[in-house]
LUMDREN-934122 format. One record per residue (C-alpha): residue number from 0; residue in three letters; chain; x, y, z. Coordinates in nm, 2 decimals. Example, Ala and Ser with C-alpha at 12.3 -4.5 7.8 and 13.67 -1.06 7.14 Angstrom:
LUMDREN-934122
> n,res,chain,x,y,z
> 0,ALA,A,1.23,-0.45,0.78
> 1,SER,A,1.37,-0.11,0.71
//
This chain:
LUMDREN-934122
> n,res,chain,x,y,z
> 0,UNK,A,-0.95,-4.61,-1.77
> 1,UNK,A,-0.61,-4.43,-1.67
> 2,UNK,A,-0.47,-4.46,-1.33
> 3,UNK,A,-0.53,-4.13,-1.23
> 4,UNK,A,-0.89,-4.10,-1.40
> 5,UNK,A,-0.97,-4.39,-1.16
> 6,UNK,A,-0.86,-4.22,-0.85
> 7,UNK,A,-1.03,-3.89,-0.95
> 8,UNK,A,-1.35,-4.13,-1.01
> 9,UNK,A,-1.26,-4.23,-0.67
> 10,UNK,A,-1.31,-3.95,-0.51
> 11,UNK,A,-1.60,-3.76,-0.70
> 12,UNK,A,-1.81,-4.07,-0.62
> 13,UNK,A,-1.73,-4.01,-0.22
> 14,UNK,A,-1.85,-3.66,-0.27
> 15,UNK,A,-2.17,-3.77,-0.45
> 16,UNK,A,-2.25,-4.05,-0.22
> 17,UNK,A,-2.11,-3.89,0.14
> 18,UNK,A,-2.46,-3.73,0.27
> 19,UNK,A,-2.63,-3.64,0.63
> 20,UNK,A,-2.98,-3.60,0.69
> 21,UNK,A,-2.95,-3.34,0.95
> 22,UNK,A,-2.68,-3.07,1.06
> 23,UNK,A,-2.60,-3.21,1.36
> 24,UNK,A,-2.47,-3.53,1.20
> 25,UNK,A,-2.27,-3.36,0.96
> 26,UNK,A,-2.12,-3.17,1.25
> 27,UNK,A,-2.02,-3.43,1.47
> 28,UNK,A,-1.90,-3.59,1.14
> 29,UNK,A,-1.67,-3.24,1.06
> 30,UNK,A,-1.55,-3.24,1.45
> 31,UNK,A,-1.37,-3.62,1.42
> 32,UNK,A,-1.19,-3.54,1.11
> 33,UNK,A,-1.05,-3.24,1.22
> 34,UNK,A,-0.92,-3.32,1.56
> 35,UNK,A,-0.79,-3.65,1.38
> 36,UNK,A,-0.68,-3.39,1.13
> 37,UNK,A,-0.48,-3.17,1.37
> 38,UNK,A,-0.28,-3.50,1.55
> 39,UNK,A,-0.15,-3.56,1.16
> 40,UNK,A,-0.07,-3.16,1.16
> 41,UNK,A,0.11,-3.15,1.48
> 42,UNK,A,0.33,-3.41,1.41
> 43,UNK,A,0.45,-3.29,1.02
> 44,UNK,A,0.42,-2.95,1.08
> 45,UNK,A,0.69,-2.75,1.30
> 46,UNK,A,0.51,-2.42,1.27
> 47,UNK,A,0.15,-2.55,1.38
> 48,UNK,A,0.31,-2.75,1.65
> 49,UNK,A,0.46,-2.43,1.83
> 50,UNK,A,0.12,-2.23,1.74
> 51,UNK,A,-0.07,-2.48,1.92
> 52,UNK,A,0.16,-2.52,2.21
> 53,UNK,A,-0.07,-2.63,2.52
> 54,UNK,A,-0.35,-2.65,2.40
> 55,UNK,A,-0.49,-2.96,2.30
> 56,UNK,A,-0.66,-3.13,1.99
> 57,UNK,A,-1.00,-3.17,2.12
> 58,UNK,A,-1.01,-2.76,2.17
> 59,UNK,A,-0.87,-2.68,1.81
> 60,UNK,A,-1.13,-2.36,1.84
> 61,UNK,A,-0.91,-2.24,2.11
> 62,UNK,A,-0.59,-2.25,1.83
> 63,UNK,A,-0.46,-1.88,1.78
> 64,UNK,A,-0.60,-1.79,1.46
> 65,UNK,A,-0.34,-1.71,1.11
> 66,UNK,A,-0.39,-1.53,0.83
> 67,UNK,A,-0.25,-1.46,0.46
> 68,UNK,A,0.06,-1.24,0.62
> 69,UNK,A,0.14,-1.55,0.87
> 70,UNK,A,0.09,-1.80,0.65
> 71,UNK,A,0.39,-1.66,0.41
> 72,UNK,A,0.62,-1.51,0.71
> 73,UNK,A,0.61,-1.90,0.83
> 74,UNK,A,0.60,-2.09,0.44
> 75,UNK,A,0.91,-2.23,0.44
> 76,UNK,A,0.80,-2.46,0.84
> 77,UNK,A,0.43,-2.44,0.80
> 78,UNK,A,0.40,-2.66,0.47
> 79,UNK,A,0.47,-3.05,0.51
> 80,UNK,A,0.67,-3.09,0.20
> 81,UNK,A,0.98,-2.94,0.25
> 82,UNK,A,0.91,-2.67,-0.02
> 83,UNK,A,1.06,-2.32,0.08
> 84,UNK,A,0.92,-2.00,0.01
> 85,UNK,A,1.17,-1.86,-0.21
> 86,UNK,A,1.14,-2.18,-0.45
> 87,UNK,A,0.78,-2.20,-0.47
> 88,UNK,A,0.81,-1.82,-0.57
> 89,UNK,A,1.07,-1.87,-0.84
> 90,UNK,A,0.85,-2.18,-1.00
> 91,UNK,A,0.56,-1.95,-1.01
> 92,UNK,A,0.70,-1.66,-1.11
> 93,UNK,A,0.87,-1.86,-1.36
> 94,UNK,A,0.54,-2.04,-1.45
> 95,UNK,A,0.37,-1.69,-1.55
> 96,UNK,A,0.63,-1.55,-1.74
> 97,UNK,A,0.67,-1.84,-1.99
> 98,UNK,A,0.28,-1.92,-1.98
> 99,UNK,A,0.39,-2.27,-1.89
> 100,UNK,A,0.24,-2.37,-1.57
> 101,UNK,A,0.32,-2.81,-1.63
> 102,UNK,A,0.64,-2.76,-1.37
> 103,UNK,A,0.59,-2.86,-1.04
> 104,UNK,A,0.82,-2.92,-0.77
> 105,UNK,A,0.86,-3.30,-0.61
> 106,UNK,A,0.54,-3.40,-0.75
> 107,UNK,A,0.35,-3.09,-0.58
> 108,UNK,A,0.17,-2.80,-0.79
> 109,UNK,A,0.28,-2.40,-0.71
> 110,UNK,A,0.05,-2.17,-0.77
> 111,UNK,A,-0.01,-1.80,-0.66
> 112,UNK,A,-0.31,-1.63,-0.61
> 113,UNK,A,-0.38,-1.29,-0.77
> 114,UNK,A,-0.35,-1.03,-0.43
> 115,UNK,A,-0.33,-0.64,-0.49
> 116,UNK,A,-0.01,-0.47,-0.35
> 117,UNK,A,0.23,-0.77,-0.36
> 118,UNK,A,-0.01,-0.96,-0.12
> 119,UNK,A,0.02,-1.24,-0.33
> 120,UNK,A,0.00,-1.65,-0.18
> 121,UNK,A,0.13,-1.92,-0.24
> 122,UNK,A,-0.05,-2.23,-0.27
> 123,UNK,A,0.07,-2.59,-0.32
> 124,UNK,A,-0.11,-2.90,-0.36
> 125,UNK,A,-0.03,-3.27,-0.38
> 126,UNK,A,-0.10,-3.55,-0.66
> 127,UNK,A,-0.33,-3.66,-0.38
> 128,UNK,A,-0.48,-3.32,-0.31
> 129,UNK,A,-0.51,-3.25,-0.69
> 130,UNK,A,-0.68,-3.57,-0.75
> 131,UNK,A,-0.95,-3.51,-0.41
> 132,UNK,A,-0.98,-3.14,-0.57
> 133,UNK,A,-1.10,-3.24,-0.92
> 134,UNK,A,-1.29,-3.54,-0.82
> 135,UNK,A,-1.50,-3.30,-0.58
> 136,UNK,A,-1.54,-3.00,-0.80
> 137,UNK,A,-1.68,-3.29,-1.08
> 138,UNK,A,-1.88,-3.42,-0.82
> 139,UNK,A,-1.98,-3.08,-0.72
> 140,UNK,A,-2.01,-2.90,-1.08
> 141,UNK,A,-2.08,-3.11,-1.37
> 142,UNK,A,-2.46,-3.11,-1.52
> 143,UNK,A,-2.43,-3.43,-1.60
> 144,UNK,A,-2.26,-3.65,-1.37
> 145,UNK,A,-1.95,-3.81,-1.45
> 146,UNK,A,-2.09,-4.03,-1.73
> 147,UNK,A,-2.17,-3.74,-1.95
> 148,UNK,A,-1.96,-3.66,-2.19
> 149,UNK,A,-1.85,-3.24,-2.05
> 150,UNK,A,-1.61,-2.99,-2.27
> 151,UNK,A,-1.48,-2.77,-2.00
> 152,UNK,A,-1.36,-2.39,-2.09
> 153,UNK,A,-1.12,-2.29,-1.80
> 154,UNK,A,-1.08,-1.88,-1.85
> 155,UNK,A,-0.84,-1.78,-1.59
> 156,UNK,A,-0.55,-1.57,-1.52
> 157,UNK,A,-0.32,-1.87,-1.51
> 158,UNK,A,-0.32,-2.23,-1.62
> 159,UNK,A,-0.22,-2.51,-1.36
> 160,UNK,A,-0.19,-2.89,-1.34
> 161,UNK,A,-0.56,-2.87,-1.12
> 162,UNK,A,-0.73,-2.83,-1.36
> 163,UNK,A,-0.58,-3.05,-1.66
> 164,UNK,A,-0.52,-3.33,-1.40
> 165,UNK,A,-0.81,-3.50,-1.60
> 166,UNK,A,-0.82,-3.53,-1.95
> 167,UNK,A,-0.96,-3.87,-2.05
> 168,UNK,A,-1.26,-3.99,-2.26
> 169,UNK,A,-1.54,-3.81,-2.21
> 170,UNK,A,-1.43,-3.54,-1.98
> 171,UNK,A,-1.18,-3.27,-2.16
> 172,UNK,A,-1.06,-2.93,-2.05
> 173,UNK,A,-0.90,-2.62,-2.23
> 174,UNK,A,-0.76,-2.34,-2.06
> 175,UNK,A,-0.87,-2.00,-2.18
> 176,UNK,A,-0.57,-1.75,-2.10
> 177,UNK,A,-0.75,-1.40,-2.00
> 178,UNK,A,-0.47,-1.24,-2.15
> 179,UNK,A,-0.56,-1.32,-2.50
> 180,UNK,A,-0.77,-1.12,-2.75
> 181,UNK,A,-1.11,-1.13,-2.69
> 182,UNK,A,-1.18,-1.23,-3.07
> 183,UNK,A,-0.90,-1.50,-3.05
> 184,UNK,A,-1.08,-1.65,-2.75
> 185,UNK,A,-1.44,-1.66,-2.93
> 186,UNK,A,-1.29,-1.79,-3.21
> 187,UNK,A,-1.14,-2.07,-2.98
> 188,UNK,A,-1.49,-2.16,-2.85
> 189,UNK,A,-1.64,-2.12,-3.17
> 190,UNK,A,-1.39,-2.45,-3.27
> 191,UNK,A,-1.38,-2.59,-2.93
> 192,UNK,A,-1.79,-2.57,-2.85
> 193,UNK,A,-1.78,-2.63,-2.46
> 194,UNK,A,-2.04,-2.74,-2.29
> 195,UNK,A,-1.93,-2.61,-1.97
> 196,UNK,A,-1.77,-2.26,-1.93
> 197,UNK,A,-1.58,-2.11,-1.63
> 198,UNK,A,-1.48,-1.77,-1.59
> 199,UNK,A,-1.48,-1.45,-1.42
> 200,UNK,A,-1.81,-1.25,-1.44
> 201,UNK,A,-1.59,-0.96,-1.62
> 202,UNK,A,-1.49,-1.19,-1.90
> 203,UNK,A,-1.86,-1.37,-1.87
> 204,UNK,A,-1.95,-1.02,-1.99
> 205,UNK,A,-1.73,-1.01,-2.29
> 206,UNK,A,-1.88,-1.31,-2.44
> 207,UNK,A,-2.22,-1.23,-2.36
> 208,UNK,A,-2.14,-0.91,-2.57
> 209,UNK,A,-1.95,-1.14,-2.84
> 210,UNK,A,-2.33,-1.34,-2.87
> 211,UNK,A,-2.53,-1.03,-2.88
> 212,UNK,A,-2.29,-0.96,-3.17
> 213,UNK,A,-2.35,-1.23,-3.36
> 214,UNK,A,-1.95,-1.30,-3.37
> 215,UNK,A,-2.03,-1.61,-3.08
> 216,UNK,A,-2.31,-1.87,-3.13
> 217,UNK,A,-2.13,-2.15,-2.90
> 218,UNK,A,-2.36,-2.17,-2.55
> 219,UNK,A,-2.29,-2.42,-2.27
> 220,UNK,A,-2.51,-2.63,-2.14
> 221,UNK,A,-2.41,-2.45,-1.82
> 222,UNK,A,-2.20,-2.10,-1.65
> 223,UNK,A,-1.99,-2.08,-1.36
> 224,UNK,A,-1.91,-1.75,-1.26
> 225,UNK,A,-1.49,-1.75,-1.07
> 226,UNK,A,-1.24,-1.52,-0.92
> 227,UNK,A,-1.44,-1.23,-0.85
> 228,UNK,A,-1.76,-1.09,-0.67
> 229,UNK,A,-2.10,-1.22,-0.88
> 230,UNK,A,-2.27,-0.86,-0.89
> 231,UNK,A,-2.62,-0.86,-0.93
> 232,UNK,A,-2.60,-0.67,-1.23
> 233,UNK,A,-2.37,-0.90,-1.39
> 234,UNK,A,-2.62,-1.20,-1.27
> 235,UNK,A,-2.87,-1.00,-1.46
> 236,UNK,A,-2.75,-0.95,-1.78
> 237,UNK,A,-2.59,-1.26,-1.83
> 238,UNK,A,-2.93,-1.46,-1.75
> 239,UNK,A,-3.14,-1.25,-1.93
> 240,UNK,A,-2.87,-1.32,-2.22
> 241,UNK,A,-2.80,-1.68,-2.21
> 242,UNK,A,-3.15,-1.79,-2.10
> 243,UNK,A,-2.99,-2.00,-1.79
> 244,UNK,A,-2.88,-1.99,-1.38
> 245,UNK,A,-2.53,-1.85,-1.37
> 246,UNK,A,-2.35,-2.07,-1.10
> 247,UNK,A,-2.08,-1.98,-0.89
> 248,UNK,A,-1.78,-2.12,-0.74
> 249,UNK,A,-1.62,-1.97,-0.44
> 250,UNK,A,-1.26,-2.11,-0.42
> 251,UNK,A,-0.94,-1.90,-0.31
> 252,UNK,A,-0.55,-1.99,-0.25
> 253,UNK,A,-0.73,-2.11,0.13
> 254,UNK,A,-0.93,-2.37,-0.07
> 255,UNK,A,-1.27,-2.49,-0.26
> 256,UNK,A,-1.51,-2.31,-0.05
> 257,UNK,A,-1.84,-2.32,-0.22
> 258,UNK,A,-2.03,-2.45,-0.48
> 259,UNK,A,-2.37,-2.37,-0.67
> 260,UNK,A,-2.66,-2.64,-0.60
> 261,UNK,A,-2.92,-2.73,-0.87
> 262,UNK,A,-3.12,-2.43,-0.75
> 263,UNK,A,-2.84,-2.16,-0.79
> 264,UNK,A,-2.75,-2.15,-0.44
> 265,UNK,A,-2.41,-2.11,-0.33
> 266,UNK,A,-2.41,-2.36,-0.05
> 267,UNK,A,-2.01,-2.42,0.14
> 268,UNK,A,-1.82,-2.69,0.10
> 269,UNK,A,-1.90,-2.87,0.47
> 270,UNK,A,-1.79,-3.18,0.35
> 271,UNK,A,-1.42,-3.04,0.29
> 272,UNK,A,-1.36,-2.75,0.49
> 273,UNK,A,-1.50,-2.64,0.86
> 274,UNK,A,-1.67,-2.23,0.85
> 275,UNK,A,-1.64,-2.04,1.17
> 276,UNK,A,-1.87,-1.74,1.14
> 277,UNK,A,-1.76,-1.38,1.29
> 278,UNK,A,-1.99,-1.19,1.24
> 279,UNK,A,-1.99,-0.82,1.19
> 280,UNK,A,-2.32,-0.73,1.15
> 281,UNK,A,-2.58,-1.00,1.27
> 282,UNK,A,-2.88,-0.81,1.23
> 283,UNK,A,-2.79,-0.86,0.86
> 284,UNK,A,-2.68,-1.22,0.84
> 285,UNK,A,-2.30,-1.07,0.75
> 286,UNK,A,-1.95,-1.24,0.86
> 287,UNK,A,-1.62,-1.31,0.82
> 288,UNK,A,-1.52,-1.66,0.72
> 289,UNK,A,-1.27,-1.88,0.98
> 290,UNK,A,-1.17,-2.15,0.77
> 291,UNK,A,-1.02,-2.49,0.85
> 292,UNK,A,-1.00,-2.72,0.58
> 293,UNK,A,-0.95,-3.08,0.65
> 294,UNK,A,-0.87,-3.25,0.34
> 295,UNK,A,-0.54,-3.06,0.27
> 296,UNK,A,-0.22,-3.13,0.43
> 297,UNK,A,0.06,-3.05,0.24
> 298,UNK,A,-0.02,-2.69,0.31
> 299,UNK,A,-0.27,-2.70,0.61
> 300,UNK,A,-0.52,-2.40,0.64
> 301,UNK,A,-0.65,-2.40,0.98
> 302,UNK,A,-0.86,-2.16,1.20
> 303,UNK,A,-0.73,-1.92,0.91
> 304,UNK,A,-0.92,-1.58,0.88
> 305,UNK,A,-1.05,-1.47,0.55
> 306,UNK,A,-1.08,-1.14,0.45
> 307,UNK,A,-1.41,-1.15,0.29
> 308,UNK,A,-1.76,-1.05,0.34
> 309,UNK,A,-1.98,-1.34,0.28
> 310,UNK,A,-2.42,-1.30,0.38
> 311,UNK,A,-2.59,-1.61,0.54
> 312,UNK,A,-2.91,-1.71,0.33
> 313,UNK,A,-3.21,-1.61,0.58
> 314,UNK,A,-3.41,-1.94,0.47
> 315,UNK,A,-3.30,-2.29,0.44
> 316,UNK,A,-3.23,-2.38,0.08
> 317,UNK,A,-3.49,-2.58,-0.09
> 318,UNK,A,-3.24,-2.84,-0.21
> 319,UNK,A,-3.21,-2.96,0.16
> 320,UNK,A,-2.84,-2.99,0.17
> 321,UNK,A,-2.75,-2.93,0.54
> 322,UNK,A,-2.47,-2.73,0.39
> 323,UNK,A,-2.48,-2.34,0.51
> 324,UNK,A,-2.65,-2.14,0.23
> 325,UNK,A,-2.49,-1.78,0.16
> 326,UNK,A,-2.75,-1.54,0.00
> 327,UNK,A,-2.44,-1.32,-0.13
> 328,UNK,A,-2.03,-1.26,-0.13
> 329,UNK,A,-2.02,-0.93,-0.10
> 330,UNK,A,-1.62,-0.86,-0.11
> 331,UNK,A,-1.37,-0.78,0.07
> 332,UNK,A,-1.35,-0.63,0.42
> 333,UNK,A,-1.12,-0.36,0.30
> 334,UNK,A,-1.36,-0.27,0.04
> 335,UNK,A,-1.61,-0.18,0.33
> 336,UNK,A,-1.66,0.21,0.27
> 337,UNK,A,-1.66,0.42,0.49
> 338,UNK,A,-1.93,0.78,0.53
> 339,UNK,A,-1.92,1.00,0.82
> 340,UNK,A,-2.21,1.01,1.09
> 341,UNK,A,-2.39,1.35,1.07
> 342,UNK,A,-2.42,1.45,1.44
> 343,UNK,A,-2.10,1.23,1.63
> 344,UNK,A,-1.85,1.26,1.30
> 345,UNK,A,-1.74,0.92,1.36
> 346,UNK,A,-1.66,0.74,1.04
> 347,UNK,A,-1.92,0.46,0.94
> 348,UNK,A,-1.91,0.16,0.76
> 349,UNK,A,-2.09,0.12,0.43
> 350,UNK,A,-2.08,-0.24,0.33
> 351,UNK,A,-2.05,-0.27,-0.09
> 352,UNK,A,-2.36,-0.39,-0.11
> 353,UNK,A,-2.55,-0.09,-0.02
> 354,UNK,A,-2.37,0.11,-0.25
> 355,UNK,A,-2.41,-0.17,-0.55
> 356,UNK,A,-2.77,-0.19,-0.47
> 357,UNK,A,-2.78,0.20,-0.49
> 358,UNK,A,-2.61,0.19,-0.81
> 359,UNK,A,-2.80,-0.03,-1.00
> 360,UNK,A,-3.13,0.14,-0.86
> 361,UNK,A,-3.02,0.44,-1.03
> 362,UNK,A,-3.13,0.33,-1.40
> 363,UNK,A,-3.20,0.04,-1.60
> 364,UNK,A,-2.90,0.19,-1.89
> 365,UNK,A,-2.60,0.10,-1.65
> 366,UNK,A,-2.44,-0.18,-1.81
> 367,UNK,A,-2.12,-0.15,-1.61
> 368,UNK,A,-2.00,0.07,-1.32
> 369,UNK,A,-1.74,0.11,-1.10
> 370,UNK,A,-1.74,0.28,-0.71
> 371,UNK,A,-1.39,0.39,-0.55
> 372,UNK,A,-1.33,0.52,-0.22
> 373,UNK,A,-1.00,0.68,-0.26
> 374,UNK,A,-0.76,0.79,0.07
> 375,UNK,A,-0.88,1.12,0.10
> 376,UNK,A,-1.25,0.92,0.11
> 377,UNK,A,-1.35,1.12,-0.23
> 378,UNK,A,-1.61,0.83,-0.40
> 379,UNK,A,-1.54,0.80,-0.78
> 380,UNK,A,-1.77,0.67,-0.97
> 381,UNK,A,-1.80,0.56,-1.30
> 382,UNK,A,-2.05,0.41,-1.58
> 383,UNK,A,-2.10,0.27,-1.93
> 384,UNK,A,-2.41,0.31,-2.06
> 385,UNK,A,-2.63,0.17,-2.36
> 386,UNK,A,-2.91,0.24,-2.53
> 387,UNK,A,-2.96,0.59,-2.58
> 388,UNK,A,-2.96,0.75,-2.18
> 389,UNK,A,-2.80,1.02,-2.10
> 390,UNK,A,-2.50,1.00,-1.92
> 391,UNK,A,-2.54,1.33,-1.72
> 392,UNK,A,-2.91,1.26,-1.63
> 393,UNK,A,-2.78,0.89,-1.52
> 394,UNK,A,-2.52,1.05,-1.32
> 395,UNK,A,-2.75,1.26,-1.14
> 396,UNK,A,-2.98,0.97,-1.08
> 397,UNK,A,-2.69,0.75,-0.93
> 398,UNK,A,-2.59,1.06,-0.70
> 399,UNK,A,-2.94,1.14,-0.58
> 400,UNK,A,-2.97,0.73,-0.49
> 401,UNK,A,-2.64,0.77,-0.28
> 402,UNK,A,-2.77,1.04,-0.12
> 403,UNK,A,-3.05,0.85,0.00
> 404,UNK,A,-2.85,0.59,0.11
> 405,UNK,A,-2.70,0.87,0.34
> 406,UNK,A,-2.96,0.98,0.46
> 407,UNK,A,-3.09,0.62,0.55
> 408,UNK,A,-2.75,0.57,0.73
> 409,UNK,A,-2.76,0.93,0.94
> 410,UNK,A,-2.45,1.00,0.74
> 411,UNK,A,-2.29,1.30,0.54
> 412,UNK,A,-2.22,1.16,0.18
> 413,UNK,A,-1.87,1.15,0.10
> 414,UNK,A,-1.78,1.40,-0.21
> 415,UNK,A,-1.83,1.23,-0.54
> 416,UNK,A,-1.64,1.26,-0.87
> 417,UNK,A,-1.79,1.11,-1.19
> 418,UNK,A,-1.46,0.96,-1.42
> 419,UNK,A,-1.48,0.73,-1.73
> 420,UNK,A,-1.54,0.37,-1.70
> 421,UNK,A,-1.22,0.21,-1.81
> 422,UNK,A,-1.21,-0.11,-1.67
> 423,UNK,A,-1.10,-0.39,-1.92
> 424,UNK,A,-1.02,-0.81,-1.80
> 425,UNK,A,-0.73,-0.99,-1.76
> 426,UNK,A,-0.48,-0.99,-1.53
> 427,UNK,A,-0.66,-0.78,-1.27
> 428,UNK,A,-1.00,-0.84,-1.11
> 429,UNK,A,-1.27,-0.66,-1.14
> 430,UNK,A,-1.42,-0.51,-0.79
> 431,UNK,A,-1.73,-0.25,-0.87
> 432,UNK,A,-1.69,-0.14,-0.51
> 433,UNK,A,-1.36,-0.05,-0.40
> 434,UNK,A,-1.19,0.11,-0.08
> 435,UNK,A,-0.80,0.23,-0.17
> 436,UNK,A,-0.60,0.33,0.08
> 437,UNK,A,-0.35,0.62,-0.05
> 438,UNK,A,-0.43,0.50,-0.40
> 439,UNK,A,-0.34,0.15,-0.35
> 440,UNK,A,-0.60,-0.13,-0.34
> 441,UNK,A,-0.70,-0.31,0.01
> 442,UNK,A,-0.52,-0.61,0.08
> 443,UNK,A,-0.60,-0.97,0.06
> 444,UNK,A,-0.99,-1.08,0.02
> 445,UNK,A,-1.19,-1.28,-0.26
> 446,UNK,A,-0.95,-1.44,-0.48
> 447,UNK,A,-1.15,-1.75,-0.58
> 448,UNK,A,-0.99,-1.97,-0.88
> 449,UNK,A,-0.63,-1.80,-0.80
//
């Protein structure tokens, strides 16, 4: 057994063995590591150590909170490494132009994460980290334990040393560049035969349509749906398809969020990372993520505010993991649309949800759709249909169900403009509900498996 096969061994084995029998264990538990965590920060960190001025360890939920745009004004003093911003952008940038992402700078992996608008982030990880982050999403993620033999399929945007940081004996992993042909890719499978595929619901799509085909007879023994939103009609079609639970991973530049249990329930990563909750509508169970993870410190992430929408399960999973249960991501917070109350005219939020939900209720022939609010808050919508509906009857079905959703919310519905579907994967992530602000996407949000 390699060296580093050992340590990742290591530390999936912690993962699997580290359990509490009640939530206010595992919460004492998360409160020792990260004030521990934040004395280590302090002291390596000169950006954190100004941020926090006065206020003491034991009241880290007093700290000031960051974000993505503070994180990358204060890169170059709020890493531990001694990396600077402008190297860590000329790796990576360098990275995805020759499709070579191997190089890494004193030992520590550059990534960037995929943000609209020039929003991107940086991320950078350690052998250490790397090591802690593949032993927990084996722990996490693999059917079979870590004595099965697994074929892993990454399909992502770009390549990195994460996830080829193992590569020994019964474990292997190919990367799957979603910039590649379609056919090139199933053919790939067809030679490779993973038992294990991860990928973005988009491209999940693609090779669901490649089996219906015929062209792709290569199933895993299991799907994990990355990088963008899981929408329930993409959960649909691809179970009804592949006969099996579509798993999801919730991960962004921030950190490994969330996992899948053996029930299909995306359940966060408690063990690694700390979840405040600000919530923005608790009648429905909906907040805002305020992260802190406490395994990671060559980049630390803490008391940093997402931008997503995640839902709180209503009922305690049945697997019994103390771990908070989300029912649904729903997107981004600038994705939030927006209607316009009928008798104040004050502008009201219409979480993506509501409008997927009104979608998808419209008919049973919508295989894909897409929802965009643009500036002027004109909705365009569009569809791809099969079998043999009608594409103007579907459309009038989809804005009759809006309507209602309207009329539920006390709102005038925004005017709405029926365009092609066009959507097609790669480089850019598919979001069926979308806010633009003078034509340009919202900033920041779900960007899990940057």
């Amino acid at each position: 057994m390699s060296n580093t096969f050992r340590i990742v061994v290591h530390y999936a084995l912690a993962r699997g063995l580290r359990t509490w029998k009640t939530r206010e264990q595992l919460e004492r538990w998360q409160e020792r590591r990260i004030i521990r965590h934040v004395h280590q920060i302090r002291a390596r960190s000169p950006f954190y150590r100004k941020w926090w001025d006065g206020v003491n360890a034991s009241d880290w939920r007093r700290f000031p909170l960051i974000d993505k745009s503070i994180m990358m004004e204060h890169f170059d003093t709020l890493n531990t490494v001694g990396i600077t911003k402008d190297e860590a952008l000329a790796l990576a940038g360098e990275s995805e132009e020759t499709r070579d992402f191997k190089p890494s700078i004193q030992g520590v992996t550059v990534g960037l994460s995929s943000g609209t608008s020039g929003n991107r982030g940086i991320f950078l990880v350690s052998d250490r980290e790397q090591d802690a982050w593949t032993g927990t999403v084996l722990a996490k993620l693999l059917p079979g334990g870590l004595w099965k033999p697994a074929k892993i399929a990454f399909f992502l945007r770009a390549n990195s040393n994460l996830y080829e940081s193992v590569q020994r004996g019964k474990l292997q992993f190919q990367y799957f560049d979603l910039l590649e042909r379609v056919e090139t890719l199933v053919n790939r499978l067809e030679t490779y035969q993973p038992t294990v595929w991860v990928a973005p619901p988009s491209m999940l799509r693609l090779l669901a349509d490649a089996y219906v085909a015929g062209h792709l007879t290569a199933v895993p023994d299991k799907i994990i749906s990355v990088a963008e939103v899981l929408d329930p009609l993409d959960r649909k079609v691809l179970e009804q398809v592949f006969g099996q639970t579509v798993h999801q991973v919730y991960q962004c530049t921030e950190g490994f969020l969330g996992a899948t249990c053996r029930y299909g329930t995306l359940h966060l990563n408690e063990d690694i990372v700390h979840i405040e909750k600000e919530y923005i509508d608790p009648a429905t169970r909906r907040f805002v993520p305020i992260i802190t993870d406490f395994s990671r410190t060559s980049q630390p992430i803490i008391r940093y505010r997402l931008n997503d929408i995640l839902t709180e399960a209503a009922l305690p999973c049945a697997c019994g993991s103390p771990f908070t249960a989300i029912e649904r991501i729903e997107g981004r917070c600038d994705d939030t649309l927006y209607f316009t109350q009928l008798h104040t005219g004050e502008a009201v939020p219409v979480f993506p949800d509501f409008v997927t939900r009104s979608v998808i209720a419209a008919s049973p022939d919508i295989e894909h759709y897409r929802v965009v609010q643009q500036g002027d808050g004109t909705m365009e919508v569009s569809l791809r249909l099969g079998g043999s509906a009608v594409l103007e009857q579907v459309e009038t079905d989809v804005r009759s169900e809006l309507m209602k959703l309207g009329e539920r919310l006390e709102c005038t519905l925004p005017e709405i403009r029926f365009v092609p579907y066009t959507f097609e994967p790669g480089i850019t992530k598919l979001r069926r509900v979308e806010r633009r602000h003078n034509g340009v996407s919202g900033n920041s949000g779900v960007e899990r498996y940057s």
